[in-house]
N, C-alpha and C positions, 0 to 999 in steps of 0.2 A: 320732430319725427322725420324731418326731409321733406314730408310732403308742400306741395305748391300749393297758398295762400289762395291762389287765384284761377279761374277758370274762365275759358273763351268760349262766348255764345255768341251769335247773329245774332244783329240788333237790326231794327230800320231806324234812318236819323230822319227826323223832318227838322227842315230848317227855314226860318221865313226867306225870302227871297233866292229860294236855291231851285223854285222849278216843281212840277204840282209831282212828281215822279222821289220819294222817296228814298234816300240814299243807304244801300245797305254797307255793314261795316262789323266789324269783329270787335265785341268789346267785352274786356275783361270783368270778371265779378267776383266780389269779395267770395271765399267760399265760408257757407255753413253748415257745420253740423253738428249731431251728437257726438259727446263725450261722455260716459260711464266711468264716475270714479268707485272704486272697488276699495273698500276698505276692512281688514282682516276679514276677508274672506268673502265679504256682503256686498252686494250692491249697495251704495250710500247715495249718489247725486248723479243726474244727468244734466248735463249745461252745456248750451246751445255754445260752439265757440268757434275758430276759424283754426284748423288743423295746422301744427308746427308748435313745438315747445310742449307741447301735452305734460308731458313729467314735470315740468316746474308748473306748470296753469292748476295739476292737482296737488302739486306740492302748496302752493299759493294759497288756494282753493281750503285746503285744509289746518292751513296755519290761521286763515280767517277765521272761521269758525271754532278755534280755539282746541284742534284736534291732532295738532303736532308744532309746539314749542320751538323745537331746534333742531336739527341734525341726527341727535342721538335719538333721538324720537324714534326712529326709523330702521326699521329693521332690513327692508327691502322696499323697492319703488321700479317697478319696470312699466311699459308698453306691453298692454296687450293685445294684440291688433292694432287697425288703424285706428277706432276710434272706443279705446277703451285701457284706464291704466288701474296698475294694481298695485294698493297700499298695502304692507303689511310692517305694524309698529313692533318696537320692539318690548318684548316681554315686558318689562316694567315701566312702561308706559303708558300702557291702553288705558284705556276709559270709555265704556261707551259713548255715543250721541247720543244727545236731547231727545227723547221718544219723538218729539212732535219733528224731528229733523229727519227723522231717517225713515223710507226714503227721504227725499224732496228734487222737486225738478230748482232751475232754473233758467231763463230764458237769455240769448245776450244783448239784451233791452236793459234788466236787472239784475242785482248784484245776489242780496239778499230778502230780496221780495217777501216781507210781511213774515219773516224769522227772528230778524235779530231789531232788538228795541235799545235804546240808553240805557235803561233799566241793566237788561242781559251783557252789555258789554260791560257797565261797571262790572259787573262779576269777573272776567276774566281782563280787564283791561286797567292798568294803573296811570295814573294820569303822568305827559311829558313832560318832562323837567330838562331837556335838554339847553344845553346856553348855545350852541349854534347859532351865529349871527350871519347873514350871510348880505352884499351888496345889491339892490335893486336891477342894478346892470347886467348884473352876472344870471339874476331869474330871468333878465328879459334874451340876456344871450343863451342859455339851456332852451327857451321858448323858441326860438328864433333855431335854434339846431335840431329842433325836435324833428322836422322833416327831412331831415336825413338820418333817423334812424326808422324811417317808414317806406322803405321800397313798396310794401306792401300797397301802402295809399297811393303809392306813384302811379302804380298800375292799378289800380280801382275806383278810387277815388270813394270808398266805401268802408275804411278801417279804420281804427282809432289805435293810439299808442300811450305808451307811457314810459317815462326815463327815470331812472335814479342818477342822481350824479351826487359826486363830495360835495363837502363846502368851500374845497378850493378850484369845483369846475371839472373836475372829470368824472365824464362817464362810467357807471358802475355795473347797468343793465337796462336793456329796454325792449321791451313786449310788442305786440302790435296785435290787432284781433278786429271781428265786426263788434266785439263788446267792452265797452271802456273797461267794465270790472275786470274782465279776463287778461286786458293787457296788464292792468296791476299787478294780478295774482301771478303772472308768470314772471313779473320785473321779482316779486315776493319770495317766488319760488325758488326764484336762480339762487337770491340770497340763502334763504333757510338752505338748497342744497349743499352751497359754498361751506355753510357752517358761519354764517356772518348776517344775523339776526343778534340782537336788534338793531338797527341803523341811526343812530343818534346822531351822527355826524356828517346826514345826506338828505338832503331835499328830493321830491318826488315833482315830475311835470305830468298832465295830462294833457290830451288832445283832446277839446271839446269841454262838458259843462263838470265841474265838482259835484255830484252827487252826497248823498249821508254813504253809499257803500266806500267808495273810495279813501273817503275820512276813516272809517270806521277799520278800513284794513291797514291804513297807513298808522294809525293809532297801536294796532295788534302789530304792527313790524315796526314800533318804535322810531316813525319816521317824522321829524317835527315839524316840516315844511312843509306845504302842497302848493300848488300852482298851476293855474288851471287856464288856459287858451280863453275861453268862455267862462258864461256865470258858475256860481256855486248857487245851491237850494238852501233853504232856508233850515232844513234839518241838517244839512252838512256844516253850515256856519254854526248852529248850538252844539252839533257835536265836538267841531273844534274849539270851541270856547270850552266847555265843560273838559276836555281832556287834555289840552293845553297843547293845541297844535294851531298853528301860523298859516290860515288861509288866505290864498292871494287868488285872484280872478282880472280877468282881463288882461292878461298879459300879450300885451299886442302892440305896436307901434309907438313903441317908446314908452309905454304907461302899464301902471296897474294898478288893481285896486287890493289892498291888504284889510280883512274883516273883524279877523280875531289876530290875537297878540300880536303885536306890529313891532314890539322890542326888537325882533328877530330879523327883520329886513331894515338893512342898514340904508341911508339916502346914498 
């Protein structure tokens, strides 16, 4: 959307041994706020997220929840306002939402908070069968670069990101938001906008812990890999066992740990 990720407030700094007189200083803040995705005509979700990329975050956003496929899906998708976009699918597409979905909030704390279950995703989600193998070196080099696609964090120190890159290392898209999900959905979005859904052939990094949402969207955008800076949870790990994606954690100083299918990360 153009808009600035980040906002300057006064702060006071206290520091030990800097003097009983508090230091005042300018310092930037992730921004938050609503976003209203508008779908055939309706309010459908509000989710707390940090303003820039809005149109792929609902694009993202809604390929999650299994309410636009591909490209063609799509009849129209604009901005409207700052913090508000509108989906309109194309004719032979639609479907409603799950009564119990629509509305629904979201926070950018959580992904899919107490919506979608294993159950619900086998319905719309076929298990990965990708052969993607990809070098140990090469997760811990996309890890190691992840902060340079995070200006955002540069000056906040309060956002999280996420990248897609190929199997042979280059960057495909990368998100950035106060909410891990959101920076997924928007790296999801860019894709589905592209028309280059499903990703078979591209690993996914997050900044911070795996969650079951980030599994569960990476499963819906056909992406085989995850990799995650920090831990995974214990519902993300059975999700990627059950759906046949390749969870790694701790990707940091030379190391990581791989949970489910381990064929896939080469020594």
């Amino acid at each position: 959307t153009g808009m600035d990720p980040a906002v300057v407030r006064m702060a006071r700094r206290i520091s030990p041994g800097a003097g009983p007189t508090p230091e005042s200083v300018a310092d930037a803040l992730a921004v938050e706020e609503p976003l209203e995705i508008r779908l055939d005509g309706a309010p459908l979700a509000v989710t707390m997220r940090t303003p820039g990329d809005d149109v792929a975050l609902a694009a993202g956003f809604l390929h999650a929840e299994g309410l636009l496929a591909s490209r063609d899906d799509l009849a129209s998708i604009r901005q409207a306002g700052e913090n508000a976009v509108e989906v309109v699918r194309a004719a032979g597409h639609r479907q409603p939402p799950a009564p119990a979905a629509r509305p629904f909030a979201v926070s950018s704390a959580c992904g899919v908070c107490g919506r979608a279950t294993l159950e619900a995703l086998r319905l719309t989600a076929p298990t990965l069968t990708s052969r993607l193998a990809v070098a140990a070196s090469r997760l811990q080099e996309a890890a190691a670069g992840l902060r340079a696609v995070q200006p955002g964090f540069r000056r906040t120190g309060g956002m999280h990101a996420a990248a897609l890159w190929s199997g042979g290392g280059d960057l495909r898209a990368a998100g950035e938001d106060v909410g891990r999900h959101n920076a997924v959905d928007k790296v999801v979005g860019t894709m589905l906008l592209a028309g280059r859904l499903p990703q078979g052939d591209a690993f996914l990094i997050v900044s911070g812990r795996a969650g079951y949402e980030i599994v569960q969207k990476a499963v819906m955008a056909g992406i085989p890999i995850v990799g995650a800076l920090s831990a995974p949870t214990s519902l993300a790990v059975e999700t990627a066992r059950v759906f046949g994606v390749t969870l790694a954690g701790f990707i940091r100083d030379g190391r990581l740990t791989v949970y489910t299918h381990p064929d896939r990360i080469l020594p």
